[in-house]
TORSEDREN-42290 format. One record per residue: residue in one letter; x, y, z of N, C-alpha, C in turn. Coordinates in steps of 0.2 Angstrom, whole numbers, padded with zeros to 4 digits, always signed. Layout:
% TORSEDREN-42290
AXYZXYZXYZ...
***
This chain:
% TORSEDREN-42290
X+0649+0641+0611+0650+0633+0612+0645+0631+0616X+0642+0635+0622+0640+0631+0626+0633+0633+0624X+0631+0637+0620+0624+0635+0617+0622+0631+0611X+0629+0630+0607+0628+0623+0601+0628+0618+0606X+0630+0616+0613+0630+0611+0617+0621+0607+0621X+0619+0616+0622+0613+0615+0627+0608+0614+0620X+0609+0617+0614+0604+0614+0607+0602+0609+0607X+0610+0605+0605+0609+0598+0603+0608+0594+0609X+0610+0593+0616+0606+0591+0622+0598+0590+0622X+0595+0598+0617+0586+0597+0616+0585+0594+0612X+0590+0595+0607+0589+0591+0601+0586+0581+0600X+0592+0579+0607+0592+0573+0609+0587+0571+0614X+0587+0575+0619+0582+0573+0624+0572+0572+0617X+0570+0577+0615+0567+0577+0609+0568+0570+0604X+0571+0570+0603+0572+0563+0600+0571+0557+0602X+0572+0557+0611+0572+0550+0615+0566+0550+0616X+0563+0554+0619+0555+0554+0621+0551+0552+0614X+0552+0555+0606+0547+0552+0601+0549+0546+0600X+0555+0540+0601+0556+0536+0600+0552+0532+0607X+0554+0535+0612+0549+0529+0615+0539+0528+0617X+0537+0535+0616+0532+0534+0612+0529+0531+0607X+0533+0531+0602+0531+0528+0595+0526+0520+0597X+0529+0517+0599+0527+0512+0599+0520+0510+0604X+0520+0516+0609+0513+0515+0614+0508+0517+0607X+0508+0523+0603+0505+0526+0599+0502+0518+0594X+0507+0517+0589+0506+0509+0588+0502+0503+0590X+0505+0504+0597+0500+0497+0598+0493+0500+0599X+0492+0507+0602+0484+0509+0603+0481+0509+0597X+0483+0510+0591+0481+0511+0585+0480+0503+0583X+0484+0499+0584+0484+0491+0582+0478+0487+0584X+0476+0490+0593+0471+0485+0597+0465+0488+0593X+0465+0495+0592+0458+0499+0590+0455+0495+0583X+0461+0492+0579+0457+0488+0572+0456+0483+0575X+0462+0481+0577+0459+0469+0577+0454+0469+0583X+0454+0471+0589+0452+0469+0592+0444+0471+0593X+0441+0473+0588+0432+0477+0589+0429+0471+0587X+0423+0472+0593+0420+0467+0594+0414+0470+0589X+0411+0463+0587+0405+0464+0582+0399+0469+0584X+0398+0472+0579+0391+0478+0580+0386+0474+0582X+0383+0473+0587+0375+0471+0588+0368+0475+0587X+0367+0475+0579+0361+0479+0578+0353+0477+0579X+0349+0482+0580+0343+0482+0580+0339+0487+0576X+0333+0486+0572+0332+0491+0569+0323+0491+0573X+0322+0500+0572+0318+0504+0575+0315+0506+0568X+0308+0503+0567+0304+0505+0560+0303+0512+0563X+0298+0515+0557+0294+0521+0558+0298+0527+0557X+0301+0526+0561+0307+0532+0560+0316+0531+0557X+0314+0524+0553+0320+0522+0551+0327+0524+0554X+0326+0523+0560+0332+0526+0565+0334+0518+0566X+0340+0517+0561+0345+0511+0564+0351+0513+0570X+0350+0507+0574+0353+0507+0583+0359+0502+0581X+0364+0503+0586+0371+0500+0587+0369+0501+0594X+0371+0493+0597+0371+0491+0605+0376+0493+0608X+0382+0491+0603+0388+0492+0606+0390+0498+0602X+0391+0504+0602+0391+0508+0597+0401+0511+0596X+0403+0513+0595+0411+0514+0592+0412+0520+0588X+0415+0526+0591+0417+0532+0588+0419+0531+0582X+0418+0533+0577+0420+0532+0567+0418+0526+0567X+0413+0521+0566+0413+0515+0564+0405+0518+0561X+0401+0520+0565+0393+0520+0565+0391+0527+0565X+0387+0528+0559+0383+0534+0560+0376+0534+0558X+0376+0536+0563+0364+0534+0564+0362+0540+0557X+0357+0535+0555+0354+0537+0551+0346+0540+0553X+0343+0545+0549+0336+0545+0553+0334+0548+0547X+0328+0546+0546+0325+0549+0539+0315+0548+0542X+0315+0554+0544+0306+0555+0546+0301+0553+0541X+0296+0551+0541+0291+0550+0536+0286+0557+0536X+0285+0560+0532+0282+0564+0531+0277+0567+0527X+0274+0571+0523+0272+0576+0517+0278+0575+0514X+0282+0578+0516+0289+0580+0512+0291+0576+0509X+0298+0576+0503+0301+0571+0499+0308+0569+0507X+0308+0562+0506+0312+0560+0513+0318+0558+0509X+0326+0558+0511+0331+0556+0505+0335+0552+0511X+0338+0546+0508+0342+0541+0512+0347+0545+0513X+0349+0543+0522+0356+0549+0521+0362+0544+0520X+0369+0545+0518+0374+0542+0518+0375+0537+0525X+0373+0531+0526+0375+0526+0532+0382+0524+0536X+0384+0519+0534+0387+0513+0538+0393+0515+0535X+0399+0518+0538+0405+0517+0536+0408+0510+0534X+0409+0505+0538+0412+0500+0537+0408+0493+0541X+0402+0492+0540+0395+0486+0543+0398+0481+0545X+0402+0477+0542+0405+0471+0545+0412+0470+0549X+0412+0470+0555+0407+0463+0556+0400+0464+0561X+0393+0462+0560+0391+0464+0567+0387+0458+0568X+0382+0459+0573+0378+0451+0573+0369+0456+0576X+0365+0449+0574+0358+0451+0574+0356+0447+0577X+0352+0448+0582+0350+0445+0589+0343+0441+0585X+0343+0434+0585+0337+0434+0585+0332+0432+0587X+0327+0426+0586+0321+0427+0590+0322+0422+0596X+0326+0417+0595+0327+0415+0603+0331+0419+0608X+0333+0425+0604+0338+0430+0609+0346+0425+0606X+0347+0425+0603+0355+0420+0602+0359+0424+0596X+0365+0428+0597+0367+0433+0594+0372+0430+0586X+0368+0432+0581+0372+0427+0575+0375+0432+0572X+0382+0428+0569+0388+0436+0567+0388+0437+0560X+0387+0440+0558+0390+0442+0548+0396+0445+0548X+0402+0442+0545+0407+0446+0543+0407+0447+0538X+0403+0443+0532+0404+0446+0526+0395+0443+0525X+0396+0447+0517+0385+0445+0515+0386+0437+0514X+0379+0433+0514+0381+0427+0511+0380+0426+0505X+0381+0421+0502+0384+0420+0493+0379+0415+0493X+0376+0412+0498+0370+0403+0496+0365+0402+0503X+0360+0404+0501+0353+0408+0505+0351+0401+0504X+0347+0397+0510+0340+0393+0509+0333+0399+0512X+0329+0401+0510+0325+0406+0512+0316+0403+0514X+0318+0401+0520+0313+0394+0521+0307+0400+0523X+0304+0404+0521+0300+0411+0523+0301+0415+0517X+0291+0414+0514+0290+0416+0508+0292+0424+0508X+0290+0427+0513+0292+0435+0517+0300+0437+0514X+0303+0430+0517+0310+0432+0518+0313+0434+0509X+0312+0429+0506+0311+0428+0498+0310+0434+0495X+0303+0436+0496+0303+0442+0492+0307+0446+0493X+0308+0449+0501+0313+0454+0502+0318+0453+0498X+0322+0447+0497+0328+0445+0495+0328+0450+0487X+0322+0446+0484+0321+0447+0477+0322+0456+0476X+0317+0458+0482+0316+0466+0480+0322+0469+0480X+0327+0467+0485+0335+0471+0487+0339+0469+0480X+0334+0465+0476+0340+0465+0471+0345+0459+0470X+0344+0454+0475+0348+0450+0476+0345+0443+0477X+0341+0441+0473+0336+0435+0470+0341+0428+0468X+0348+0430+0466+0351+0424+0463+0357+0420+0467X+0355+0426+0476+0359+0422+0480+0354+0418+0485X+0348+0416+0481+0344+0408+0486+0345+0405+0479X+0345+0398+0485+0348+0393+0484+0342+0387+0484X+0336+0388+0489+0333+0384+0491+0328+0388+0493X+0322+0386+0494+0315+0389+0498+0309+0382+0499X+0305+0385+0503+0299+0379+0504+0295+0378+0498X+0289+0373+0498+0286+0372+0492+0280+0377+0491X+0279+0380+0496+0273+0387+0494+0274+0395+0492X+0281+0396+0490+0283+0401+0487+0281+0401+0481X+0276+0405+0480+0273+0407+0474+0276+0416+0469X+0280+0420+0474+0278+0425+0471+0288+0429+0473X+0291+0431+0467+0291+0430+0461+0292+0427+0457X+0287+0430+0452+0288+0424+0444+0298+0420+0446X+0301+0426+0446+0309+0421+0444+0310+0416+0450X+0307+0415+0456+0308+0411+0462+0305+0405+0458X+0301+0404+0455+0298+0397+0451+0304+0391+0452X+0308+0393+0447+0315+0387+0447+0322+0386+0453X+0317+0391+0458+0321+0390+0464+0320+0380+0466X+0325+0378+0469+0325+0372+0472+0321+0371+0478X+0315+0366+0479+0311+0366+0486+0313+0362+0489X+0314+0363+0497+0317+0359+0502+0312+0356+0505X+0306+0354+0504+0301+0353+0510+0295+0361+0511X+0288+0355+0514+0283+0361+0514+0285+0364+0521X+0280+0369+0523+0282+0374+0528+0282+0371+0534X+0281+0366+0535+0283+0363+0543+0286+0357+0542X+0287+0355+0536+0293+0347+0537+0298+0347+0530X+0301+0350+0534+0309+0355+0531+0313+0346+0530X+0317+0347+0522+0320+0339+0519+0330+0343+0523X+0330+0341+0527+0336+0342+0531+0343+0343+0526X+0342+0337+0525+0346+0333+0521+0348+0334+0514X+0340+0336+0511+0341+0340+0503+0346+0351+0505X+0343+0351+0511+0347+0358+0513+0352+0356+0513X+0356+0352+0516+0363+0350+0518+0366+0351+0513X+0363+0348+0505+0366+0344+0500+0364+0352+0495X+0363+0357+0497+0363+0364+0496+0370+0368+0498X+0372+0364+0501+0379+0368+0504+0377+0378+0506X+0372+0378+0508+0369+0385+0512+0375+0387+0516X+0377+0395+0515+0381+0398+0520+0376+0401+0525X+0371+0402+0525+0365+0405+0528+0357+0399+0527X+0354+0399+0533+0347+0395+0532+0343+0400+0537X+0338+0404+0532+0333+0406+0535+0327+0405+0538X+0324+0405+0545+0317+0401+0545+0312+0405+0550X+0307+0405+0548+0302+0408+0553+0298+0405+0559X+0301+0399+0560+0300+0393+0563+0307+0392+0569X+0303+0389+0573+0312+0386+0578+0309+0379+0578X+0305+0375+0575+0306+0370+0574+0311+0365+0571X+0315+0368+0567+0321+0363+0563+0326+0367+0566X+0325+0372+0570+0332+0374+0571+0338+0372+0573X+0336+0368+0580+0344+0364+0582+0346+0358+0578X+0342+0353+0570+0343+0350+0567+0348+0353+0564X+0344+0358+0560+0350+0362+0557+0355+0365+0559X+0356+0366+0566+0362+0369+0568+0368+0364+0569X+0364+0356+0572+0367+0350+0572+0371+0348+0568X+0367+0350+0561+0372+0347+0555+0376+0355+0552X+0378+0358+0556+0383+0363+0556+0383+0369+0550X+0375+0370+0552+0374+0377+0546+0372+0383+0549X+0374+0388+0547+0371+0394+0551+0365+0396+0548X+0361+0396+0553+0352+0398+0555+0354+0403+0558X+0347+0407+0556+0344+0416+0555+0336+0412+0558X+0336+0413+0563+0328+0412+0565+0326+0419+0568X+0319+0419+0563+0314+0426+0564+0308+0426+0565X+0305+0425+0571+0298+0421+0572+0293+0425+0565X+0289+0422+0562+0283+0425+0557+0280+0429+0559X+0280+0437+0557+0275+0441+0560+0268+0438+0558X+0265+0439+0567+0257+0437+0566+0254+0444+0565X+0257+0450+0567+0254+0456+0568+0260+0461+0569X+0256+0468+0570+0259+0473+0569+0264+0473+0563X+0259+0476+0555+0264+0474+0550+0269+0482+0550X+0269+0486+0553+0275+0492+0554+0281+0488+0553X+0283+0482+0558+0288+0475+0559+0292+0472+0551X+0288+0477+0545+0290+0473+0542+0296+0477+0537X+0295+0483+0540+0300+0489+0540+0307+0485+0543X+0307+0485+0548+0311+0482+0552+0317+0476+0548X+0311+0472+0545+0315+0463+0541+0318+0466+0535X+0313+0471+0532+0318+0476+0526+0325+0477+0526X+0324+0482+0533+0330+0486+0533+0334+0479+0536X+0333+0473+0542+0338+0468+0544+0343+0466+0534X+0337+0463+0530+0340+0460+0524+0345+0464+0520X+0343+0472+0519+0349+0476+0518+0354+0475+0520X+0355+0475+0527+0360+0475+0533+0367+0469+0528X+0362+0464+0531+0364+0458+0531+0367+0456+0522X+0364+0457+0516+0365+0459+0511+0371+0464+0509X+0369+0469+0511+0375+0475+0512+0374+0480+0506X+0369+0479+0505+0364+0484+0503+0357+0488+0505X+0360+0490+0512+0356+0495+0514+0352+0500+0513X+0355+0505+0507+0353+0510+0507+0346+0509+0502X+0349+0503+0495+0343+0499+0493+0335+0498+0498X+0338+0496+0505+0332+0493+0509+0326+0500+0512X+0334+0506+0513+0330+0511+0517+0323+0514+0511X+0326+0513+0504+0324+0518+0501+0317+0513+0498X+0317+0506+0500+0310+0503+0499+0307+0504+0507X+0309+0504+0511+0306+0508+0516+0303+0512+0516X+0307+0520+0516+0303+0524+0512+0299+0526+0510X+0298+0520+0506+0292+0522+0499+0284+0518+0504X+0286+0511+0508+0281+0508+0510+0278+0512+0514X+0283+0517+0519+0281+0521+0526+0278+0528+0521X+0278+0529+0517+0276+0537+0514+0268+0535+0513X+0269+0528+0507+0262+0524+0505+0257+0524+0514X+0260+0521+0515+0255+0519+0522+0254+0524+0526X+0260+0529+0525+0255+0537+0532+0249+0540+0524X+0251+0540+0520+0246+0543+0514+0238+0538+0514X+0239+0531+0515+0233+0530+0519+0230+0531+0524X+0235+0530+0533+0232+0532+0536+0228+0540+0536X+0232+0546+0532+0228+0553+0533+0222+0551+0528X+0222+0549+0525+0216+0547+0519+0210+0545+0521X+0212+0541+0527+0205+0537+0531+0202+0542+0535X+0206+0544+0537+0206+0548+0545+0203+0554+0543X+0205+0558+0535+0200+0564+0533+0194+0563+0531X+0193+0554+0527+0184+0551+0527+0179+0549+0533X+0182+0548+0538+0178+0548+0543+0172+0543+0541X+0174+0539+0538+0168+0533+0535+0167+0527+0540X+0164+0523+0543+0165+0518+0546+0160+0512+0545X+0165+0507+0543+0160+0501+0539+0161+0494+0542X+0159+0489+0544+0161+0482+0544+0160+0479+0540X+0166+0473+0544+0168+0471+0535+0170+0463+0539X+0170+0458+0535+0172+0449+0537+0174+0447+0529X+0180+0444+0534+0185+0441+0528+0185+0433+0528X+0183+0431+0524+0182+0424+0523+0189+0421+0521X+0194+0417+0523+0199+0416+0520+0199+0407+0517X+0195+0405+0519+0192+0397+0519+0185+0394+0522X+0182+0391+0522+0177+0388+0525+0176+0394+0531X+0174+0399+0530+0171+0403+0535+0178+0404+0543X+0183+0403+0539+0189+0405+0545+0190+0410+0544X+0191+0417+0550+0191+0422+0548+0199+0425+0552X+0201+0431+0550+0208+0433+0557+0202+0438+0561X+0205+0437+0568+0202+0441+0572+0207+0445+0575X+0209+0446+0580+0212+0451+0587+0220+0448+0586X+0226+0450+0585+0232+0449+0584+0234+0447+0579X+0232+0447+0573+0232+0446+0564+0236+0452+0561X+0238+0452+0559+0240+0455+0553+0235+0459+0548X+0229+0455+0547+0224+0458+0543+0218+0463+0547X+0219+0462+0555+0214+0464+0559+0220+0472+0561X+0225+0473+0559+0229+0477+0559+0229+0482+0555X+0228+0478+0551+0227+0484+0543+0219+0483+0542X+0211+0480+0545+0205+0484+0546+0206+0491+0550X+0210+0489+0557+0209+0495+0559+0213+0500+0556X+0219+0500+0551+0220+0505+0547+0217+0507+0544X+0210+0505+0541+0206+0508+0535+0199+0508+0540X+0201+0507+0547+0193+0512+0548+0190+0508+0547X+0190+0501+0545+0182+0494+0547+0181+0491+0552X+0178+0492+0554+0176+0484+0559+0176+0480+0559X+0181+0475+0560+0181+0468+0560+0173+0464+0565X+0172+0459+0561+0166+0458+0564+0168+0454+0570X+0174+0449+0567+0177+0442+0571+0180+0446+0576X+0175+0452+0582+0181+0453+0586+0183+0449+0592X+0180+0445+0593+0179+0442+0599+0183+0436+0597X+0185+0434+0592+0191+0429+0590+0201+0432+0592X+0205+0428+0594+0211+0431+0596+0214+0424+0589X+0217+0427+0585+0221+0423+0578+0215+0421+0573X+0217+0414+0571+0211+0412+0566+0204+0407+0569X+0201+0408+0568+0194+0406+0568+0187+0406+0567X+0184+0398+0564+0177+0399+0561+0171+0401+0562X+0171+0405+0558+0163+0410+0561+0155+0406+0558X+0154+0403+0565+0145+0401+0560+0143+0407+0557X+0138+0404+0553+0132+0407+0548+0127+0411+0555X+0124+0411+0557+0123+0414+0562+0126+0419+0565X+0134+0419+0567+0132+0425+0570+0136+0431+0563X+0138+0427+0558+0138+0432+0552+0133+0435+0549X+0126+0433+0549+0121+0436+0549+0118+0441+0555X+0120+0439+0560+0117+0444+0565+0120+0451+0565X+0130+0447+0563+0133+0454+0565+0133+0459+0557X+0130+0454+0551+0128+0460+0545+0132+0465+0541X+0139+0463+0539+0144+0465+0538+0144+0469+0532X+0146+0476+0532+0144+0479+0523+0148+0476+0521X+0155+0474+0520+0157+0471+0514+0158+0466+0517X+0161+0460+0513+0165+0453+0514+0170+0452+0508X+0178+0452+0512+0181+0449+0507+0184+0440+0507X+0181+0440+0501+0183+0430+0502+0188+0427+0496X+0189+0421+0495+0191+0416+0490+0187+0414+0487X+0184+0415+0487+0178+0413+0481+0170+0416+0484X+0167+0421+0478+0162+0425+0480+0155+0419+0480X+0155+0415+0475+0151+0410+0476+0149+0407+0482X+0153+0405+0488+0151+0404+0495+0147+0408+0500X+0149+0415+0497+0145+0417+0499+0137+0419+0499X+0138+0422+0489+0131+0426+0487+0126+0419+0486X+0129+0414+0484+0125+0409+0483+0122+0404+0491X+0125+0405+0495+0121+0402+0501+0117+0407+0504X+0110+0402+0503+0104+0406+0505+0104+0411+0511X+0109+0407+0518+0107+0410+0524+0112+0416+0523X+0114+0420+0519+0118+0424+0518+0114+0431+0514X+0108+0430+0512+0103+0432+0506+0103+0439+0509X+0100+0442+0514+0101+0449+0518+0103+0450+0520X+0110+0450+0520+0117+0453+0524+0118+0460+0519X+0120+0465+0522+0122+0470+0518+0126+0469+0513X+0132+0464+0514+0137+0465+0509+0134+0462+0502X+0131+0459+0503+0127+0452+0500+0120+0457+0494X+0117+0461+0499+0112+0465+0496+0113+0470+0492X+0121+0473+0494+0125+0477+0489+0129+0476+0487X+0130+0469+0484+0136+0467+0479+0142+0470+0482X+0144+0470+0489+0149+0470+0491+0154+0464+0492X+0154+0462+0488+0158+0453+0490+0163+0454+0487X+0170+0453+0488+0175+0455+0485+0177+0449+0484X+0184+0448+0479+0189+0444+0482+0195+0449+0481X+0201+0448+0481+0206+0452+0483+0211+0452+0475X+0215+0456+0472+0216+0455+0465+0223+0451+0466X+0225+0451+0472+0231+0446+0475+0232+0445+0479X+0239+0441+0479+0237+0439+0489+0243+0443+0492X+0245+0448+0488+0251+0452+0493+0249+0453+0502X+0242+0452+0503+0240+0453+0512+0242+0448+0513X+0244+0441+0511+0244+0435+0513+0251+0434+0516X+0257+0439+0515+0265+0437+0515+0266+0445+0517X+0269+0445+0523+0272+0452+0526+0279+0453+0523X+0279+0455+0518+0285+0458+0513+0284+0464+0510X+0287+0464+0507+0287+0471+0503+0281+0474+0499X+0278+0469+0498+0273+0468+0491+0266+0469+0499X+0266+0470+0505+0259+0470+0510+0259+0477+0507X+0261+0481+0507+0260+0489+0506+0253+0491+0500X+0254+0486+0494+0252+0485+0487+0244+0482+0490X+0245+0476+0493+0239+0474+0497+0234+0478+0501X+0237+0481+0507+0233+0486+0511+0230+0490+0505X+0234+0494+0499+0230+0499+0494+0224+0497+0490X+0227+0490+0488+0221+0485+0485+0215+0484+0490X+0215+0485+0496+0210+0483+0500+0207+0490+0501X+0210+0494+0501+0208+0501+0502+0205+0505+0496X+0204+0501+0491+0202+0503+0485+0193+0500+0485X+0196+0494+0487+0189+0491+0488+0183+0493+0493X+0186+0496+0497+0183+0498+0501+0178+0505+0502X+0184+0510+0498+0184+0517+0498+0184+0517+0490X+0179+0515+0487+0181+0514+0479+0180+0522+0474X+0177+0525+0478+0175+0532+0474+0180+0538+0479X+0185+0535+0481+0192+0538+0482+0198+0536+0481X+0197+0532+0475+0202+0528+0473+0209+0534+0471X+0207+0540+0467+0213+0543+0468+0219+0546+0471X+0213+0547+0479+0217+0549+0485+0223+0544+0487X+0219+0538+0485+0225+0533+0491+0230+0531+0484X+0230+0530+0479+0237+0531+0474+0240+0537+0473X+0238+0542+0475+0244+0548+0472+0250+0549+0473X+0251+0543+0478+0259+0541+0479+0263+0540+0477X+0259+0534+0471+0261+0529+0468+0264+0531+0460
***
């Protein structure tokens, strides 16, 4: 009797303790879902290594895919991505709960990306010098690239407005739309890794983004080794208009030194026009321009190397022109030109 007694006494004491725990367990579990605060992501090119500022045991798992020789393969990412926010170029942190469904994409860059992730039919708007791709044509234009039509956005009902610019920005914020402001890269086009992998993010198709990453970072160390086992070195002046040329923090001046030229325009810092004079002094072996006639046809250009060896190029697109997806296709095009009797080394990637 008096051990059926002391039993059921454990049996009870046992019972009281899981019943008043139950509910601390509960509520720990209940704060752990509602209350997470949004991911603050930033993304690390090069090494496709994406970062969480605030980071949360089970929610995030870093991803890292090396560029190498080797075949590189996307590894399984993001548990559960939204909600997080991307910090942007004024530092002011914008939150994604969910992708957006009606894109104005006022950044020819931003556009193509859009289009390449596959997801082309959620803009809605763009500026009037979107050229490229063919299907962006019957996209709707808001305005050229610095006198944005407010008003025709508005009348777009945009759940997102993308801009490279902070000049429209507080109008647009004013009249109650969420802005993504991402200053235009001038230079360092590695950065453009980076906008890839944000557009997946934000899209929410990521692994889409890492795996055109991939491919631009494999193409571009395949050139970098490619240069570096020629050991060739040439100077080179790119005519973009009336003898303006990119010099020192371009994006073009970025990708000469990746091909091992010399930019002539070195002592320029962005864009500026180079007299005839000291283009003749400094004797460029090639020149790439907009039209070859400006320059094999002006006499004061008659003995310039490029000129005497029909090195005058133009370019077969303007993929250099827009740091998207499509700069990687550009740098090889320019590196074909250049290096024309290794033309197979630098696509065996392709």
């Amino acid at each position: 009797m008096t051990v059926l007694l002391i039993s059921f006494l454990k049996t009870l004491l046992y019972f009281s303790l899981f019943m008043i725990f139950i509910p601390f367990f509960v509520s720990c579990n209940f704060e752990e879902h509602t209350d997470k605060e949004p991911n603050k992501y930033i993304t690390d090119s090069l090494s496709l290594k994406t970062k969480v500022i605030n980071e949360e045991p089970g929610f995030f798992q870093e991803t890292i895919s090396e560029v190498s020789g080797e075949e590189s393969t996307v590894q399984e990412e993001i548990v559960n991505l939204y909600p997080f926010e991307i910090i942007d170029s004024s530092g002011e942190s914008i939150e994604f709960k969910k992708p957006p469904d009606r894109i104005v994409a006022f950044d020819a860059a931003a556009l193509e990306t859009i289009f390449t992730l596959g997801k082309g039919e959620k803009i809605v708007g763009t500026h009037d010098f979107v050229s490229y791709p063919p299907e962006a044509e019957n996209i709707i234009r808001v305005g050229g690239a610095f006198n944005m039509n407010i008003e025709a956005i508005i009348g777009l009902n945009p759940d997102l407005v993308f801009v490279f610019s902070d000049q429209n920005v507080g109008n647009l914020k004013n009249a109650g739309l969420k802005v993504l402001y991402i200053k235009s890269l001038n230079n360092d086009f590695s950065k453009i890794s980076d906008e890839i992998i944000m557009w997946g993010m934000i899209l929410n198709v990521e692994n889409k983004a890492k795996e055109i990453v991939l491919d631009f970072e494999k193409r571009l160390n395949n050139i970098e080794t490619t240069v570096k086992n020629l050991n060739i070195n040439q100077t080179i002046f790119q005519d973009v208009g009336d003898l303006w040329s990119p010099g020192r923090n371009t994006l073009m001046d970025d990708v000469f030194a990746l091909l091992n030229v010399s930019n002539i325009a070195l002592d320029v810092d962005g864009y500026a026009q180079i007299s005839r004079e000291i283009i003749v002094d400094r004797n460029p072996d090639l020149i790439i321009t907009l039209d070859r006639d400006t320059i094999t046809k002006d006499p004061a250009f008659n003995e310039i190397s490029a000129v005497q060896k029909n090195r005058v190029y133009i370019l077969p697109s303007n993929a250099l022109s827009i740091g998207g997806p499509r700069f990687i296709n550009g740098i090889e095009e320019l590196a074909l030109l250049i290096y024309p009797e290794n033309a197979d080394l630098f696509l065996k990637n392709n």
